[in-house]
C-alpha positions as CSV (number, residue, x, y, z in Angstrom):
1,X,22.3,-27.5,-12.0
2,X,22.4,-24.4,-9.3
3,X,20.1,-21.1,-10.5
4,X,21.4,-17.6,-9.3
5,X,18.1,-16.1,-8.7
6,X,18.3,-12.3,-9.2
7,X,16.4,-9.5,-7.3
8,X,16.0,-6.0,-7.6
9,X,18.2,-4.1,-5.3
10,X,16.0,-2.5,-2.9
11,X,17.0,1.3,-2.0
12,X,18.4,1.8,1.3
13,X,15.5,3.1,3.3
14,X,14.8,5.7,6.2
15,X,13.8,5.0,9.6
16,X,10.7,3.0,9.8
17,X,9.0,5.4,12.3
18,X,9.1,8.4,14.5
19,X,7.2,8.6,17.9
20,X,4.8,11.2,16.8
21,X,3.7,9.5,13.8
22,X,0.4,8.5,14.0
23,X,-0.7,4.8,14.6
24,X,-2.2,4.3,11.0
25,X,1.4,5.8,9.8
26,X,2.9,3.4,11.9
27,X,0.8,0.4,10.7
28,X,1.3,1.3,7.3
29,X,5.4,1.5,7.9
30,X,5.2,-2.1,9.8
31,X,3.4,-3.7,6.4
32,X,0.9,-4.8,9.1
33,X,-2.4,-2.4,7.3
34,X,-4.6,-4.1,4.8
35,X,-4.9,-1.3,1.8
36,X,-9.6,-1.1,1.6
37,X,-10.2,0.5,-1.6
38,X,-13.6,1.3,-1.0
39,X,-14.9,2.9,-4.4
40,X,-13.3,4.5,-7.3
41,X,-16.0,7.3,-7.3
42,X,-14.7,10.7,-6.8
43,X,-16.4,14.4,-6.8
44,X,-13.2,15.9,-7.7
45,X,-10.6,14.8,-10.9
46,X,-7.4,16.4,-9.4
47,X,-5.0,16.3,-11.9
48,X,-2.1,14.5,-9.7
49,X,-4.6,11.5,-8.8
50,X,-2.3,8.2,-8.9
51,X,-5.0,6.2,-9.7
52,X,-4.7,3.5,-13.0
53,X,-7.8,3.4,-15.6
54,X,-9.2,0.6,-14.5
55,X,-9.9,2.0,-10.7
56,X,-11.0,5.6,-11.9
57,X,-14.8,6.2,-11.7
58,X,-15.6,2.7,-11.2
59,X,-17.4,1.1,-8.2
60,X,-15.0,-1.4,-7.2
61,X,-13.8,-3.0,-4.5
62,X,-10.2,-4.3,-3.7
63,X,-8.9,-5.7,-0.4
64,X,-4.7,-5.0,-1.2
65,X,-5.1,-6.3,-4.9
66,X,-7.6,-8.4,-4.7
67,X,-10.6,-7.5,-6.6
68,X,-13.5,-7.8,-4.2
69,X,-17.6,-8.1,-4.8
70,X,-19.4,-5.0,-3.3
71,X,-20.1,-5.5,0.2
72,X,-18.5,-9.2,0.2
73,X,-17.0,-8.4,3.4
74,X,-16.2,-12.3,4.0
75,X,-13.6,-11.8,1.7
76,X,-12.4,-8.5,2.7
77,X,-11.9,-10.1,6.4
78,X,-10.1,-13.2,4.2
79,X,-7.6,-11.1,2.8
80,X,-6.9,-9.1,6.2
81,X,-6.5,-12.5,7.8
82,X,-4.1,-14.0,5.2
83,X,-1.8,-10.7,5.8
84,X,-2.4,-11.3,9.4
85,X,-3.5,-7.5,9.8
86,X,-3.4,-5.4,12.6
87,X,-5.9,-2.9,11.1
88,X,-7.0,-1.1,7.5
89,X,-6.7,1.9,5.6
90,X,-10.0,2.7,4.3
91,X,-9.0,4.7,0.8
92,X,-10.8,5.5,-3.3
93,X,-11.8,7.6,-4.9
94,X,-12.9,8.9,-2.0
95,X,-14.5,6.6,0.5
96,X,-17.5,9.4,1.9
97,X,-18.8,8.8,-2.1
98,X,-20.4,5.4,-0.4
99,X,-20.5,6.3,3.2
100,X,-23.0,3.8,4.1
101,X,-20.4,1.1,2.5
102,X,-17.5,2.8,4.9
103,X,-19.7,2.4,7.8
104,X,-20.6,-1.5,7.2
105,X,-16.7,-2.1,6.2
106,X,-15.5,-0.3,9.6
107,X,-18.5,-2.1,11.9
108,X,-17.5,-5.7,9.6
109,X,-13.8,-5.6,10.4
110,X,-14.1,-4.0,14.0
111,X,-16.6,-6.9,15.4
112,X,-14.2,-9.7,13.5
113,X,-11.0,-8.6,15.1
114,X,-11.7,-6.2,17.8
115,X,-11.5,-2.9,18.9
116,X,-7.6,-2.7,18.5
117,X,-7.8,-3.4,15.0
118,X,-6.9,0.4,13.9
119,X,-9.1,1.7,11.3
120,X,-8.1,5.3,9.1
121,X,-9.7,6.6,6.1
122,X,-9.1,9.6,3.4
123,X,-11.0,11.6,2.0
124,X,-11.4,15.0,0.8
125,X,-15.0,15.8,1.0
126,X,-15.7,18.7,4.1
127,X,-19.0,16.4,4.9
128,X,-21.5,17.4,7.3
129,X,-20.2,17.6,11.2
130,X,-23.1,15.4,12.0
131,X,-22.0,12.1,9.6
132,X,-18.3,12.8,12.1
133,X,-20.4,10.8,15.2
134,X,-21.3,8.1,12.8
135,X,-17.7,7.2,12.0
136,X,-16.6,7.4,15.1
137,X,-19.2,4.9,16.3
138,X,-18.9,2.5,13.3
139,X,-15.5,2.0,15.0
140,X,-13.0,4.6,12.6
141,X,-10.2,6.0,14.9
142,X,-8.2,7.8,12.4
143,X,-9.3,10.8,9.7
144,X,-7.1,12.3,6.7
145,X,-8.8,15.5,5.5
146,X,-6.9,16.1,1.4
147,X,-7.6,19.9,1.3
148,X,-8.8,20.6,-2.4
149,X,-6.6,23.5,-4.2
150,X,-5.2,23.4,-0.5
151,X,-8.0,25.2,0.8
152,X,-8.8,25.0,4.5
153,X,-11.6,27.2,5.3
154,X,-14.4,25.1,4.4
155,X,-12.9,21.9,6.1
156,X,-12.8,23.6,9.6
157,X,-16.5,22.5,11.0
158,X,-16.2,18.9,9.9
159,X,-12.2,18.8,11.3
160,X,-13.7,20.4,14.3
161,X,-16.9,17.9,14.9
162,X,-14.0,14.7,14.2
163,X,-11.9,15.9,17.0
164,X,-14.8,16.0,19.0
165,X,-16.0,12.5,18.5
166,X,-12.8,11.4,19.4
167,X,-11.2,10.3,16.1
168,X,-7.2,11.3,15.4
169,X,-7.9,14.0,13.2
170,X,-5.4,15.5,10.4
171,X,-4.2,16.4,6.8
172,X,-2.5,14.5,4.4
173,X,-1.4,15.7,1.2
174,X,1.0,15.5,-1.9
175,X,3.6,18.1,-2.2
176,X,3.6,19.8,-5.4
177,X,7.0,21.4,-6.3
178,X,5.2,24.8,-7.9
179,X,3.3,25.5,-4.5
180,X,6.0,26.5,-2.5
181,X,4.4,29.9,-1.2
182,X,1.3,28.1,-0.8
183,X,2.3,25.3,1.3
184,X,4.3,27.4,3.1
185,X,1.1,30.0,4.2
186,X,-1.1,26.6,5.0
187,X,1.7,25.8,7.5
188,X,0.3,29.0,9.7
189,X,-2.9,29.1,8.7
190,X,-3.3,25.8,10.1
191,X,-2.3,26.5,13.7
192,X,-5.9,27.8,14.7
193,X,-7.4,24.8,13.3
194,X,-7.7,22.0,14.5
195,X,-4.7,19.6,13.0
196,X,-3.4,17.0,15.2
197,X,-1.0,15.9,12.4
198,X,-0.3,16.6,9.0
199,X,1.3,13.7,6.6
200,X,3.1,14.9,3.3
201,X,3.8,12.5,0.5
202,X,6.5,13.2,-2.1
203,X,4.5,13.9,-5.2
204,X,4.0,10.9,-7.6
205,X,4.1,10.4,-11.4
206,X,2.4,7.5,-12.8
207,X,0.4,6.0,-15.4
208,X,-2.6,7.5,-14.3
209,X,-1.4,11.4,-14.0
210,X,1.3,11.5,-16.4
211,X,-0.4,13.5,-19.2
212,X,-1.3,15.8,-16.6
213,X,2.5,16.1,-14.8
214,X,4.1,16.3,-18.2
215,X,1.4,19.7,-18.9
216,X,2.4,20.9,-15.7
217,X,6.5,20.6,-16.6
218,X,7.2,18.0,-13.9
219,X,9.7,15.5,-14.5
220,X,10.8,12.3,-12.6
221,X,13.2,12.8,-9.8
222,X,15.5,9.8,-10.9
223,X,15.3,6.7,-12.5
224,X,14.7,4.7,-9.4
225,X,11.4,6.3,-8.3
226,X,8.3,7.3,-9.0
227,X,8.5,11.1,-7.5
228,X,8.5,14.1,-8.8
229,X,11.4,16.6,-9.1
230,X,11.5,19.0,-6.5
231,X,8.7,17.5,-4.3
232,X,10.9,16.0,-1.7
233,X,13.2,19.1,-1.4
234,X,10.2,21.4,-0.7
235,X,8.6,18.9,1.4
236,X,11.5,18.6,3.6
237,X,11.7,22.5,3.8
238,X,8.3,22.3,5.1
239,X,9.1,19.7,7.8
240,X,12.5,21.6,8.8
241,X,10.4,24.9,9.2
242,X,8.1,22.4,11.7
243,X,11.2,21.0,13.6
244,X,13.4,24.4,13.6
245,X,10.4,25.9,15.5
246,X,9.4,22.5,18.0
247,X,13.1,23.5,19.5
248,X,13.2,26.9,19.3
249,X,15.6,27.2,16.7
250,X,16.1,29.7,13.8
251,X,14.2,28.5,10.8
252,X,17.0,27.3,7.7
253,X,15.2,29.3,4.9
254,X,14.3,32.9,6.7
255,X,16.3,33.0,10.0
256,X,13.0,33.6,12.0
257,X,12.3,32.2,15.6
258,X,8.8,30.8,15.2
259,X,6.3,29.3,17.7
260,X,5.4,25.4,17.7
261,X,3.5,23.9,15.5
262,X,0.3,22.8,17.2
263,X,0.8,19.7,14.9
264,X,3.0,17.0,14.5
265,X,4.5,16.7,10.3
266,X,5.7,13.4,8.9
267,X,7.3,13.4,5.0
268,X,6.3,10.3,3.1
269,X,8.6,9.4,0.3
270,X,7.7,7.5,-3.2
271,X,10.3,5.4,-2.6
272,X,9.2,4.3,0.9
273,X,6.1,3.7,0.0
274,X,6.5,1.3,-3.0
275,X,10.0,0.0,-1.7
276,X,8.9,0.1,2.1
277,X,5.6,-0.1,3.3
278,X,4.3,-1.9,0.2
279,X,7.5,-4.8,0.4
280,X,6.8,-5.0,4.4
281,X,3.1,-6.1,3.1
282,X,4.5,-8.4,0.5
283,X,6.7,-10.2,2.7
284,X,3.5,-10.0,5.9
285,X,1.2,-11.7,3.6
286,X,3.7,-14.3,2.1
287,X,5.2,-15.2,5.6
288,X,1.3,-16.2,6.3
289,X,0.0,-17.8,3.4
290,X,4.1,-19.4,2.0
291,X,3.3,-23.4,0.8
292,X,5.6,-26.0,2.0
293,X,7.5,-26.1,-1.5
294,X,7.7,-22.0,-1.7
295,X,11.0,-19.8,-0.8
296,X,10.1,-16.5,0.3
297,X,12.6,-13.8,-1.0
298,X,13.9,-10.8,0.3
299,X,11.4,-8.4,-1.7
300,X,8.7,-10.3,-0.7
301,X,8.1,-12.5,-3.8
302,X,7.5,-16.8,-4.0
303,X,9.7,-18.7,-5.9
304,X,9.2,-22.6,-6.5
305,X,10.4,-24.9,-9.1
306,X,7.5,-26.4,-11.5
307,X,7.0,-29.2,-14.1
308,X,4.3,-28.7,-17.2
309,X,2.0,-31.8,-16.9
310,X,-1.5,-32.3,-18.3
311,X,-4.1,-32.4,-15.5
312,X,-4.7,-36.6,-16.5
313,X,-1.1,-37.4,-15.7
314,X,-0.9,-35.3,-12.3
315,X,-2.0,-37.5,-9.8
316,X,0.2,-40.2,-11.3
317,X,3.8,-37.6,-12.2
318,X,2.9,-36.5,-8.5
319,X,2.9,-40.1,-6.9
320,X,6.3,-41.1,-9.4
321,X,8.1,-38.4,-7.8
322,X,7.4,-38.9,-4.3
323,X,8.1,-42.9,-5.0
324,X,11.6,-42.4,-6.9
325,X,13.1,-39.5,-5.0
326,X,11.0,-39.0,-1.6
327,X,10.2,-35.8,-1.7
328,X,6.8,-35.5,0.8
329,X,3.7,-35.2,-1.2
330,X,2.8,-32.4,0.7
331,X,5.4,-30.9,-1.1
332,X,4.2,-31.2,-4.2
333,X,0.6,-28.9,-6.2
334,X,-1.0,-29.0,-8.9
335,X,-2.0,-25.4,-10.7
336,X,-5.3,-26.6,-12.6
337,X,-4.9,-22.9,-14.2
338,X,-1.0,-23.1,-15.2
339,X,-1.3,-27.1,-16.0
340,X,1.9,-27.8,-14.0
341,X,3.1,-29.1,-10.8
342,X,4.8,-26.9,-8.3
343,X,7.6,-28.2,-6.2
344,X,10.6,-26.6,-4.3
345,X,13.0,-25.2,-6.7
346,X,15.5,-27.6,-5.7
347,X,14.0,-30.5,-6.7
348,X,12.9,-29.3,-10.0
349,X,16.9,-28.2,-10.7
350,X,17.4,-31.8,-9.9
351,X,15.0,-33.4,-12.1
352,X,15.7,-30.9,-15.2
353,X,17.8,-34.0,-16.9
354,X,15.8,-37.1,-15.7
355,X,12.5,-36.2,-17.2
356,X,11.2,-34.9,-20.3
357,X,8.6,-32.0,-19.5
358,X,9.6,-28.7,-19.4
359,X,11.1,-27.3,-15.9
360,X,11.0,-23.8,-14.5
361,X,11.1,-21.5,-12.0
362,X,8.5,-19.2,-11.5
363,X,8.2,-16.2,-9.3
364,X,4.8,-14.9,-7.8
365,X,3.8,-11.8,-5.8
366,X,2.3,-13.3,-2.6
367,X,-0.9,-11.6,-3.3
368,X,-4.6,-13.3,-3.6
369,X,-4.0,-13.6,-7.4
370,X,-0.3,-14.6,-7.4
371,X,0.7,-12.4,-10.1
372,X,3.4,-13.9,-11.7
373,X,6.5,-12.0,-12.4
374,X,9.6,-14.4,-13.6
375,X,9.1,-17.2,-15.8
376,X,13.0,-18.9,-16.3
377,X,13.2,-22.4,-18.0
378,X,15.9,-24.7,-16.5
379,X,15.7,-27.0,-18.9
380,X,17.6,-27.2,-22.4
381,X,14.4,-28.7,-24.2
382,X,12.3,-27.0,-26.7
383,X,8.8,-25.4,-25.9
């Protein structure tokens, strides 16, 4: 019997990276950053926040999606070394809620894997300009300032005393297609402060903020992602007004010759990030933790074949199977949880008429709790 397996269609993507982007962009484009959620605790309850119920105002941990005990940061350096990380993105809520937790996590991760392990962090709390030193030493190289109601002024000090301890400093936030004129002023009131980048993501509708978009009259962009209509054409206004002016050119909207940005600006789509940097990390962390009888797919995903067997006849179903076709034992797991054997997908295709359990094929996310997202019987017997 030969299975078609068949995948999503992944969208055809933009260039992974441009040479001004910053390293923790970079990372994050590569797959190669392991996503810290630090707290779910928040001062602020923006109405665009992405976040699902069960990681609003809660003090939780999670190392990519695996749910992790506060301060258990043997497992948090577990799950950056089965993802085989080059560094961490240190994200809520927002992280300064718990700043004593940030510094442990950054001073944790920095003395397991070393100083090039690249650390960044958001947050949108203008904390005091003496807590910037304390970052800097705990090992944090990189600082994303969300500006609240895209307010500035009161950011400036702390922006200022980041710089000065050395850390990349710079704003990242979501593009909201009814602040045109807004975004647009920030642009120039921005160039006396000091920016070193700023990071826009297309505006994103999800379970957690969709009461709030649908108030606000914003609709999905299309059916394939999760942005919001209009955010990506005024975000890539924004960033042509930045390029027109790093060249000297007239700007597309007004004509105007304007001065350089002192700033670089990168546009961050929906779709790259679900379909780009968050696939990249699927397919990191299965290429370093695939089993023997496991095919890795093209969106990142496990497949394997398996066989329903009661835990007292595993041992022996396990042992038959090696004997009568040779497949390696190695080959071969039993899932106490599932209460089946896994094997390669092959062999279970071949065994679909010689024995009489039930035979599947199963597909997993490669994550720490192996999610599982296809369940097709091969078999015509009855469950």
């Amino acid at each position: 019997m030969t299975f078609a397996l068949r995948l999503p269609k992944v969208p055809e993507l933009p260039e992974a990276a441009d040479v001004n982007d910053t390293e923790g962009c970079i990372q994050c484009q590569l797959g190669s950053k392991m996503v810290l959620f630090i707290t779910g605790h928040c001062h602020w309850m923006c109405d665009y926040c992405p976040l699902s119920e069960n990681r609003r105002e809660v003090d939780f941990m999670f190392a990519n999606e695996r749910r992790i005990e506060v301060g258990n940061w043997d497992e948090v350096i577990e799950e950056a070394r089965a993802m085989n990380a080059t560094g961490a993105g240190i994200t809520g809520g927002d992280p300064v809620m718990t700043k004593e937790r940030v510094l442990e996590a950054c001073e944790h991760l920095k003395n397991e894997f070393g100083d090039n392990f690249h650390l960044h962090m958001y947050t949108s709390i203008p904390f005091k300009p003496e807590w910037a030193i304390e970052f800097a030493k705990s090992g944090l190289d990189e600082i994303r300032f969300h500006f609240l109601n895209l307010k500035p002024e009161k950011y400036v000090d702390t922006m200022a005393a980041c710089v000065e301890s050395g850390m990349l400093t710079g704003v990242e936030i979501p593009c909201e297609p009814d602040k045109e004129e807004v975004l647009m002023s920030l642009l120039d009131n921005m160039r006396g402060m000091p920016v070193q980048f700023l990071n826009l993501n297309e505006l994103e509708i999800t379970v957690g903020n969709h009461d709030n978009m649908e108030v606000r009259g914003f609709n999905l962009s299309d059916e394939i992602t999760a942005g919001a209509a209009g955010s990506a054409e005024l975000a890539k206004k924004l960033r042509d007004r930045v390029m027109a002016a790093s060249i000297g050119a007239p700007d597309p909207i007004d004509g105007l010759v304007r001065e350089p940005y002192p700033y670089h600006l990168k546009f961050c789509t929906a779709t790259y990030k679900d379909s780009g940097q968050l696939r990249r990390r699927f397919l990191r962390r299965g290429e370093h933790t695939i089993a023997p009888h496991e095919i890795l797919t093209e969106d990142g995903t496990l497949v394997f074949g398996v066989i329903e067997c009661h835990p007292d006849d595993a041992i022996e179903w396990i042992e038959e199977i090696h004997q009568e076709t040779g497949l390696p034992r190695r080959f071969m797991l039993y899932d106490d949880n599932n209460q089946r054997i896994e094997l390669p997908l092959s062999m279970a295709e071949q065994l679909t008429e010689l024995i009489e359990a039930r035979i599947a094929l199963v597909e997993v996310h490669p994550t720490h709790e192996r999610l599982e997202m296809t369940l097709v019987y091969l078999d015509s017997k009855e469950g």
